[in-house]
N, C-alpha and C positions, 0 to 999 in steps of 0.2 A: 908693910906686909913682907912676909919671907916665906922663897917658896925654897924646898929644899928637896934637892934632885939625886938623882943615881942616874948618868945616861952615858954609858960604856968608855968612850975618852977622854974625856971630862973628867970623870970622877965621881966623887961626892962633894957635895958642897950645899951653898945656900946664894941662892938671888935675891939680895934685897932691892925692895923700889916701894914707893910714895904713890898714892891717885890722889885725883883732886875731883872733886864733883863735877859732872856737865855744866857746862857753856857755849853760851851757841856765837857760832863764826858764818861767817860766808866763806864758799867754796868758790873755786878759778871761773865758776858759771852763776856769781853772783847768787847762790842760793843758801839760803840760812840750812846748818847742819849742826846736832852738836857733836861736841867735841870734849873730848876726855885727856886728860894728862897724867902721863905715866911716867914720873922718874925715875935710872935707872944714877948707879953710880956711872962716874967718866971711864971708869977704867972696864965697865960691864960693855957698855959702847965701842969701844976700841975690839975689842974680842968679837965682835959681832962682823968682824972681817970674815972668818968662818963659818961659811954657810948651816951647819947643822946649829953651831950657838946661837947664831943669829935667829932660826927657827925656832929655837926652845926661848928666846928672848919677846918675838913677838907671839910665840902662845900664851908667856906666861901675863903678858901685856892684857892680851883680849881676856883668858881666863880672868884676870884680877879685875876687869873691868866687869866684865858679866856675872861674876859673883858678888861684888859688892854695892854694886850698881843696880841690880837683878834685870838686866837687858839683854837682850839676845842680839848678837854680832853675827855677821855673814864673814867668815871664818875666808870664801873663797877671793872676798873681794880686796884680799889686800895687796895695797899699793905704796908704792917705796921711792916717793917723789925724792930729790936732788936737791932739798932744802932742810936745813938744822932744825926746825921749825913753821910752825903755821901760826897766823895770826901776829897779835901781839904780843911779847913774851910778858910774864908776870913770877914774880918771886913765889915758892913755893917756901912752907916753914917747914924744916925738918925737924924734933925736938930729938934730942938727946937725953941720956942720961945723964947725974951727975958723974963726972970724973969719966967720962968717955973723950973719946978724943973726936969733934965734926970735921970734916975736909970742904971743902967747896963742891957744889955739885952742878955739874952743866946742868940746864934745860932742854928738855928733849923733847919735844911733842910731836905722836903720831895720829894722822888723823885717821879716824875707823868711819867707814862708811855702813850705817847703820840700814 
């Protein structure tokens, strides 16, 4: 998916990122949750040093989760644990076009408290 934005310092531009369907993990209290995966490119990551990107990064997260998924997210409950990742990582496929050019793309997983 590509969402494409107009937001005053920024610019104009486009934010591409990847979901992957639910799956369910355990949280730090042993309890089954699921969990959604949203990836962003490496370099969308790094700009998320900036608090106002970083806020349009994880709306556009939940947005893409709740529209594709058709789930309702608690918008107030997020949380921004001090780990690259949750659970176990897993290969996401991204296809391309023909004669595009793919880059390597971290894995990022946030976990939304549903």
């Amino acid at each position: 998916a590509v969402v494409s934005t107009q937001s005053g310092h920024y610019g104009r531009g486009s934010l591409p990122y990847s979901l992957s369907p639910s799956h369910v993990e355990k949280d730090n209290k042993d309890v089954e949750c699921d969990v959604f995966d949203v990836v962003f490119n490496p370099e969308v990551i790094t700009r998320c040093s900036h608090p106002k990107f970083k806020d349009m990064v994880v709306e556009t997260a939940i947005d893409g989760v709740c529209n594709n998924f058709k789930v309702t997210l608690d918008r107030g409950s997020k949380k921004f644990p001090k780990m690259k990742f949750k659970g176990t990582p897993s290969s996401c496929v991204i296809r391309k076009r023909v004669g595009e050019v793919c880059h390597n793309i971290s894995h990022v997983k946030l976990k939304l408290n549903l």
